[in-house]
C-alpha positions in Angstrom: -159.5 281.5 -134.1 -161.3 278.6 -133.1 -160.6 275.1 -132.3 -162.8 273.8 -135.7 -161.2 276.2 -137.8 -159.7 274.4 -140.4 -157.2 277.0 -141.2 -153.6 276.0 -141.0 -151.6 277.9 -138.2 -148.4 279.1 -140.0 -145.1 279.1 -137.8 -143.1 276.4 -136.8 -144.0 273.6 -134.4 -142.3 273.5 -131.0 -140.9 269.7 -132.2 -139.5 271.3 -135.3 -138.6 274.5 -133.2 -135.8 271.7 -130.9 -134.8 270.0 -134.5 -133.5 273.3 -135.7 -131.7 274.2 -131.8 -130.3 270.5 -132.2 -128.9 271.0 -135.9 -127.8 274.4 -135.2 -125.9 273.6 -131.9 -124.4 270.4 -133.2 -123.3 272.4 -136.6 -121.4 275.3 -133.9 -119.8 271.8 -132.3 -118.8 270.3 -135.9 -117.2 273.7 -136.8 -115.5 274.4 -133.5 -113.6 271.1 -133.1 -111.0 270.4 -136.4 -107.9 269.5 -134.2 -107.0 265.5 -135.2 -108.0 262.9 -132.9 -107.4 259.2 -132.7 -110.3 256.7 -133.0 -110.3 253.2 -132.0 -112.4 250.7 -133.7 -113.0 247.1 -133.0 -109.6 246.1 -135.3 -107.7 249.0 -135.8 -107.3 252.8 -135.1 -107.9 255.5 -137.1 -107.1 259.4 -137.2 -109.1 261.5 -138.3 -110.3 265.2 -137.7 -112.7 265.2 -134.6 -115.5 267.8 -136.9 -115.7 264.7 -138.7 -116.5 261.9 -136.8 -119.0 264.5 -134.9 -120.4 264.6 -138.2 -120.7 261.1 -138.9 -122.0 260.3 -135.5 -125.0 263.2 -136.2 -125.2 262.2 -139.4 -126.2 258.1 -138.0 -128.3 259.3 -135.5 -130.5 260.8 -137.7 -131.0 258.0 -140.0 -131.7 256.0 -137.4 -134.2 258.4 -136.4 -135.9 258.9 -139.6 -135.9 254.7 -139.7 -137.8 254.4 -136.5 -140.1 257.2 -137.3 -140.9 255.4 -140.6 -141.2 252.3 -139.5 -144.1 253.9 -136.9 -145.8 255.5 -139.2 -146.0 252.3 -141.2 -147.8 250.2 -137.7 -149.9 252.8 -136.8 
């Protein structure tokens, strides 16, 4: 295949290859790690399973990172 062929290559990018290892690894981390554990926030402290706040925590960074790539795609 040539560099001007216009075909589509089918398989998955190497960027979307490293989103999958993330997902996958941090899913293995979520489900390995139920025991409680104590949070502290600016005015109080909260317990709460530690799968959980791993979960929230990937669940934040990929908004933001779905926020920054949008707002790139917008400038450019």
């Amino acid at each position: 295949m040539s560099s001007t062929d216009p075909t589509p290559k089918s398989g998955l990018a190497p960027r979307q290859i490293v989103g999958i290892v993330i997902a996958v690894v941090s899913l293995v981390l979520i489900a390995a790690n139920w025991e409680e554990t104590e949070v502290s926030l600016v005015v109080t402290r909260v317990t709460m399973p530690l799968a959980l706040l791993l979960a929230l925590v990937f669940l934040g960074g990929m908004a933001t990172g779905a926020m920054v790539l949008r707002r790139r795609q917008k400038k450019g």
